[in-house]
C-alpha positions in Angstrom: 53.2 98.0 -76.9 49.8 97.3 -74.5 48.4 100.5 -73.3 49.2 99.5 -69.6 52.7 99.2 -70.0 54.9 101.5 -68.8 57.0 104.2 -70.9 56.3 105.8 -74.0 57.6 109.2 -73.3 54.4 109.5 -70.7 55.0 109.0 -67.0 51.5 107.5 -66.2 50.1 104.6 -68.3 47.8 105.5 -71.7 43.9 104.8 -71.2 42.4 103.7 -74.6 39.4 104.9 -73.7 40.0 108.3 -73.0 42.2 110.7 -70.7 44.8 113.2 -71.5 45.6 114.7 -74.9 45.6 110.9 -76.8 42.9 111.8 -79.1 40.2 109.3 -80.4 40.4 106.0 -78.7 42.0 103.1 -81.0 39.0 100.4 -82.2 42.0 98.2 -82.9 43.5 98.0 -79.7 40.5 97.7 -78.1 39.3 94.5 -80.4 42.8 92.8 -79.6 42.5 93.3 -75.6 39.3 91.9 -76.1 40.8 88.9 -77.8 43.2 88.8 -74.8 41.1 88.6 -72.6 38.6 85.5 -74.2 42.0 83.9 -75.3 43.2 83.6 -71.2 40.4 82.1 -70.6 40.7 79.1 -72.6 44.7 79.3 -72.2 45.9 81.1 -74.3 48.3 84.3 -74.7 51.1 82.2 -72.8 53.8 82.3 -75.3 56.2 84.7 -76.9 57.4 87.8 -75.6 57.3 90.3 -78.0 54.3 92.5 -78.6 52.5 90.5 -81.3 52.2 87.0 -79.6 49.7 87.4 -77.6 47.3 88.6 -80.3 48.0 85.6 -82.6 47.1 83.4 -79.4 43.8 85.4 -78.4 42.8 84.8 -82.0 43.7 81.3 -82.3 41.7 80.7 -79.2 38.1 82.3 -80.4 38.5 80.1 -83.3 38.5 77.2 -80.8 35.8 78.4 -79.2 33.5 79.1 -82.5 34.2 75.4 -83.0 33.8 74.2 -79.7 30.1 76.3 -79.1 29.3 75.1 -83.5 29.9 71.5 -82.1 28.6 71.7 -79.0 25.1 72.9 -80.9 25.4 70.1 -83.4 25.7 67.3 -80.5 22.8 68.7 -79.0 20.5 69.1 -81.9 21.5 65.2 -82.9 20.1 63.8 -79.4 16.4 65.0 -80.7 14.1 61.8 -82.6 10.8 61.3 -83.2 9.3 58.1 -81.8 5.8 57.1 -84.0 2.6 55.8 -81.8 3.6 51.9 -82.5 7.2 52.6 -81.2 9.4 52.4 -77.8 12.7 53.5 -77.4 14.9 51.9 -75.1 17.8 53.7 -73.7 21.2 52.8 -72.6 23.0 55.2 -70.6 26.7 54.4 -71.2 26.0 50.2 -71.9 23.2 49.8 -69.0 19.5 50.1 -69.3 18.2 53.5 -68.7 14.9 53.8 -69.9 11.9 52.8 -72.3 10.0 55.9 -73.7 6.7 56.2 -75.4 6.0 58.3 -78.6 6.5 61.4 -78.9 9.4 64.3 -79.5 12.3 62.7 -77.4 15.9 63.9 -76.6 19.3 61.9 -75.2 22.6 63.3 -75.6 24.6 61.2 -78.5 27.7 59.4 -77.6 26.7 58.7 -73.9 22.8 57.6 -74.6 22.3 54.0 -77.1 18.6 54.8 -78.2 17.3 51.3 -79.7 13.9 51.9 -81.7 11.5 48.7 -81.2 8.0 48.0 -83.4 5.7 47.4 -81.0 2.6 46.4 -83.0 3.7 45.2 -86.2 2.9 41.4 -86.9 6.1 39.6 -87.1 6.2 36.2 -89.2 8.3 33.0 -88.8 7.8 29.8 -90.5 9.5 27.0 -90.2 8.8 23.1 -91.6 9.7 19.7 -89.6 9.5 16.0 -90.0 9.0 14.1 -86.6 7.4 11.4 -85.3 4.3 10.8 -83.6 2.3 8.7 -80.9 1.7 5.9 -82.9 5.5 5.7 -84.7 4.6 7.5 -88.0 6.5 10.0 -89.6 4.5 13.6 -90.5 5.8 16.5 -92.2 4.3 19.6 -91.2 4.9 23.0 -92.2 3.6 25.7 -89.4 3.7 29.3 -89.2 3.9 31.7 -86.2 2.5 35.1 -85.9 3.6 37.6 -83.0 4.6 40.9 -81.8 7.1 42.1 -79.2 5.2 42.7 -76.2 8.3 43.9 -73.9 10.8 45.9 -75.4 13.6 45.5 -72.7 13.3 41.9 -72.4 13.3 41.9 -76.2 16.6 44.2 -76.6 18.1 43.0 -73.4 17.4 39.7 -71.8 18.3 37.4 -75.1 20.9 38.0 -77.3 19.0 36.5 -80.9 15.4 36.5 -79.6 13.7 35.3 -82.8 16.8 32.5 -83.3 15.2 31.7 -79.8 11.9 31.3 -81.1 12.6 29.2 -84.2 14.5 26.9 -81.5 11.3 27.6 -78.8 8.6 26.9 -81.8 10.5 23.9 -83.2 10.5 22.3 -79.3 6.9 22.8 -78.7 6.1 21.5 -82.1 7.5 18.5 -82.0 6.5 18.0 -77.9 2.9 18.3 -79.2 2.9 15.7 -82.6 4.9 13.3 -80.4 1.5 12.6 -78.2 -0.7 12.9 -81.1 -1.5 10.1 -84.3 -0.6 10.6 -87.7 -4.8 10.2 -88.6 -5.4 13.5 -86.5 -2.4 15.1 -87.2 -3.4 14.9 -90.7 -6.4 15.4 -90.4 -9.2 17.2 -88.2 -6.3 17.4 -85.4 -4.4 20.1 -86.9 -6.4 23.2 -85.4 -6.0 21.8 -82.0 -2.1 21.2 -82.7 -2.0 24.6 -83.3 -3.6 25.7 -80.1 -1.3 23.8 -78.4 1.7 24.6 -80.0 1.0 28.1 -79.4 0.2 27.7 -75.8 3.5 25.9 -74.9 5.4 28.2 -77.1 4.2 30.9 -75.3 5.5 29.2 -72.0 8.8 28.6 -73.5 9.0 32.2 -74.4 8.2 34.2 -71.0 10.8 31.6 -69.5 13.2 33.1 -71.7 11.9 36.4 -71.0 12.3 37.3 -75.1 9.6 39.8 -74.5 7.9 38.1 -77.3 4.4 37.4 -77.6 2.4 35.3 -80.2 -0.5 36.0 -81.7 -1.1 33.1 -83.5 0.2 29.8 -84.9 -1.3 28.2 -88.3 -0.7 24.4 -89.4 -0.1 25.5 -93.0 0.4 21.8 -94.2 0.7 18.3 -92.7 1.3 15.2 -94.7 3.5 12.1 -95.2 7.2 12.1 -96.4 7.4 12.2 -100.2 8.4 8.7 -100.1 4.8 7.1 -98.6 3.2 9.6 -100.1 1.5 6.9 -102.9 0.4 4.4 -99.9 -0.6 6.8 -98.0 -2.6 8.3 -101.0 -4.2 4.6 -101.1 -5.1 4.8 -97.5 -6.8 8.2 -97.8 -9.4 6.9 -100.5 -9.9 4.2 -99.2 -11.2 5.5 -95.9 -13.0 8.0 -98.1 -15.0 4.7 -100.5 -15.9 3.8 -96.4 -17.3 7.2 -95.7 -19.4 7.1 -99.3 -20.4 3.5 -98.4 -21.8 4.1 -94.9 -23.4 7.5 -96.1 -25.0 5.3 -98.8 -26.2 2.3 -96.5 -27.1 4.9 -93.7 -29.4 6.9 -97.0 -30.8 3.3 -97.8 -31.9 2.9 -94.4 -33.5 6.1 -94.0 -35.4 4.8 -97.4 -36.5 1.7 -96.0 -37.3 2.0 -92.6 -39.8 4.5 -93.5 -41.0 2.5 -96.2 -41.1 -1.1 -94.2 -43.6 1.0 -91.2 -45.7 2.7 -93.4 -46.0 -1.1 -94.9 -46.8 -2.8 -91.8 -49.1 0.4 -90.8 -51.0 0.2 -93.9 -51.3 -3.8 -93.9 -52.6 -3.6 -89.7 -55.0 -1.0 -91.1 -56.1 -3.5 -93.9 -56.6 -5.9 -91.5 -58.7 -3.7 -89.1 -60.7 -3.1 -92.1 -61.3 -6.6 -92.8 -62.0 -7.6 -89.4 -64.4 -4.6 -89.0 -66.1 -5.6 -92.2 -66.7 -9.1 -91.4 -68.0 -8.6 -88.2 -70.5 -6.0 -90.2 -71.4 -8.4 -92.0 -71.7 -11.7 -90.2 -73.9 -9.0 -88.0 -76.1 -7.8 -91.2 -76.5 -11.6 -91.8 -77.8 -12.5 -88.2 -80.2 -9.9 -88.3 -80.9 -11.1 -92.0 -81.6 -14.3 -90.6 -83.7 -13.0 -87.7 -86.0 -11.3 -89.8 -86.3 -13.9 -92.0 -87.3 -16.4 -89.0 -90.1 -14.4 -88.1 -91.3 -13.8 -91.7 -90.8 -17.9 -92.0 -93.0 -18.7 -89.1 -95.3 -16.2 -90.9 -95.7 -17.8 -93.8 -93.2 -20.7 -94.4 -94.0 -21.8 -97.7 -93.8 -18.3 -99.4 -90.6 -18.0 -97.4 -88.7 -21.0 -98.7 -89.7 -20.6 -102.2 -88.4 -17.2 -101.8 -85.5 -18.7 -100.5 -85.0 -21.0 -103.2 -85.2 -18.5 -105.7 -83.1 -15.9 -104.8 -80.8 -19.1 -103.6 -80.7 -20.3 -107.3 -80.5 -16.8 -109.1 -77.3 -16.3 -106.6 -75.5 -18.8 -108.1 -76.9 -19.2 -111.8 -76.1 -15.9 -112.2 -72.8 -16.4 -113.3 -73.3 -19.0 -115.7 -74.4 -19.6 -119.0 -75.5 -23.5 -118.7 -78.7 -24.5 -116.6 -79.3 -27.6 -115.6 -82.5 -28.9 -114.8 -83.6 -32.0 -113.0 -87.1 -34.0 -113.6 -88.3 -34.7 -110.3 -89.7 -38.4 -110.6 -87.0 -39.1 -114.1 -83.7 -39.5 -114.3 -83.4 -37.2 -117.2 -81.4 -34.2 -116.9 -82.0 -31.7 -119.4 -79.3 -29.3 -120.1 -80.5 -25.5 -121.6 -77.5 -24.0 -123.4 -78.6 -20.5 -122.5 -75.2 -19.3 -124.8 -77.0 -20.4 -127.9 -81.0 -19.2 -126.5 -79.6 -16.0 -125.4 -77.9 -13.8 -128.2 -74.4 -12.7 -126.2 -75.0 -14.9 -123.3 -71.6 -16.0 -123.3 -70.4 -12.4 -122.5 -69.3 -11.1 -119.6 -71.5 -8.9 -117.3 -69.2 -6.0 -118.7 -69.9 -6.6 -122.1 -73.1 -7.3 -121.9 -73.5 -3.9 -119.9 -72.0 -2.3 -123.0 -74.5 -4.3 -125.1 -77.4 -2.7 -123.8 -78.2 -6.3 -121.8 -78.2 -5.4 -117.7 -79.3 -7.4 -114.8 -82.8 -6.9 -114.7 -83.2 -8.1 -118.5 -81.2 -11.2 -117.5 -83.3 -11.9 -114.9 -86.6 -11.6 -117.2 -85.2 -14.1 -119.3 -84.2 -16.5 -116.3 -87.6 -16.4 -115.0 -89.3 -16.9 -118.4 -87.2 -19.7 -119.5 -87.4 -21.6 -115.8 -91.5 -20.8 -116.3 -91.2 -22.3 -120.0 -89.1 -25.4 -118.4 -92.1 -25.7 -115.5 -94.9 -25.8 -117.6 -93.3 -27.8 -120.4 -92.3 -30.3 -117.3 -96.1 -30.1 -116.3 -97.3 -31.5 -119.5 -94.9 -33.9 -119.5 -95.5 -35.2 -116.5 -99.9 -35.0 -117.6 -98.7 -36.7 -121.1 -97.2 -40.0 -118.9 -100.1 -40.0 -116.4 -102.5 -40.3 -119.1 -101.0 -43.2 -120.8 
């Protein structure tokens, strides 16, 4: 029985707490109004009649409570997450978009907020390989790579449904849009870093149209060459055009050789020929004023003068020879002097005779004694015929 209700042998209703002669109060009774009491709040106490019911319900309803406060803690403490500095969360608040928050200590409530975690500076990678045509109807393979990062979050988690199947499809369109206006010789060749920048341009386009929040940081042509099946002829046609490279480069480093070499020729044979020309003006100079002084010594004394003449005329050219000959004036005998056998060596070049010990001067002696011999032999000749 409650301590309100009325009876018990007392005509006024028994306080717990006090009044009367009850005595100490009772702890017990006091716990289970207390029980009573939290129990209504939640519902509780409503069945049974008798005097235990409504304890068993005001227990059965702080238990719920306990629970109820234990989970409602729990669900609050799971709604805390750390973002890192290259993170952004994006939140959906019961399906739509809520918000994108930066890094930090963050907090949603779980079951009504979808937190989506996105990397926002991590290099991504996607490589894909293709065989297509190009301008001039050959077929390439090219192997290409492409380097980005996720620039928007939202439009990344939100606007497409497969954003990086959207960019294999994007990447494949603008690869094979830029080969198609380009030959296989470039494409194969020097052409590929500029395929690249245009790939990634118009991949780019294609990817803000789609709004995939994507960004690319890069494209590289890892590899462009002929299908396997060409691949021989095609090797043909590669060193060929290299023997034409090493043949130009050799007739270009032949040129360079003998262009050089032809004008310093030419230079050097204009230069001989100024020489020459400034040489025999020199001398046809040195010989008219030769000739000038040796007017004026001939009108001097003109005798002197041409036997000097004569002399140095005939040394001039005997001096090369080893055979005189002389002619009698008033005979028709010629005598011939074999200056070889007179002269020990004669037949001896200048050089040797040089080495001999035999110089000019000597030779000259000799010449001058032997034509004085011949004149005064000639002389008494000549008295010897008069005479008889």
């Amino acid at each position: 029985m409650s301590w309100n209700e009325p009876g018990g042998g007392n005509k006024g209703p028994r306080d717990p707490w006090g009044g009367g002669n009850q005595g100490p109060p009772d702890l017990d009774e006091a716990f289970k109004k207390l029980q009573q009491q939290f129990a209504s709040l939640f519902g509780g106490g409503r069945g049974g009649s008798n005097g235990k019911g409504p304890a068993k319900g005001g227990l059965s309803g702080g238990l719920i409570g306990v629970v109820f406060g234990g989970a409602l803690l729990v669900w609050g403490l799971m709604g805390f997450y750390q973002l890192d500095e290259q993170e952004r969360a994006v939140v959906l608040r019961f399906g739509e978009y809520h918000a994108t928050l930066t890094p930090g200590l963050q907090w949603n409530p779980p079951l009504i907020d979808e937190v989506i975690t996105v990397n926002t500076t991590k290099v991504r990678a996607a490589g894909l390989r293709e065989v297509m045509l190009t301008q001039d109807e050959n077929i390439v393979e090219i192997s290409m790579s492409v380097q980005y990062v996720i620039a928007n979050p939202q439009d990344f988690v939100l606007q497409v449904r497969d954003p990086e199947v959207s960019l294999q499809h994007a990447a494949q369109s603008a690869l094979r849009h830029v080969v198609g206006g380009t030959t296989m010789d470039l494409a194969l060749t020097e052409g590929r870093a500029a395929i690249g920048l245009d790939v990634r341009d118009r991949l780019q386009q294609y990817l803000n149209d789609y709004t995939t929040g994507i960004q690319v940081s890069k494209i590289n042509i890892d590899e462009s060459k002929p299908p396997a099946q060409v691949q021989g002829a095609f090797d043909d046609v590669i060193k060929a055009r290299e023997d034409e490279e090493r043949v130009k480069n050799e007739a270009q480093s032949y040129a360079n050789g003998i262009v050089p070499e032809a004008r310093g020729g030419a230079q050097r044979v204009l230069e001989e020929s100024n020489a020459y020309r400034d040489q025999v003006i020199a001398r046809a100079d040195g010989e008219a004023q030769r000739f000038d002084q040796l007017l004026t010594e001939y009108r001097k004394a003109p005798d002197v003068t041409r036997e000097r003449l004569y002399l140095d005329t005939m040394q001039e050219v005997l001096a090369n020879t080893n055979k005189v000959m002389v002619d009698v004036e008033g005979g028709n005998n010629v005598l011939y002097l074999p200056l070889d056998k007179m002269v020990p060596n004669a037949g001896q070049s200048r050089s040797a005779l040089s080495r001999n010990g035999i110089n000019e001067r000597d030779m000259r002696e000799i010449s001058d004694q032997v034509t004085e011999q011949l004149r005064r032999d000639l002389d008494a000749a000549a008295t010897r015929r008069g005479g008889r």
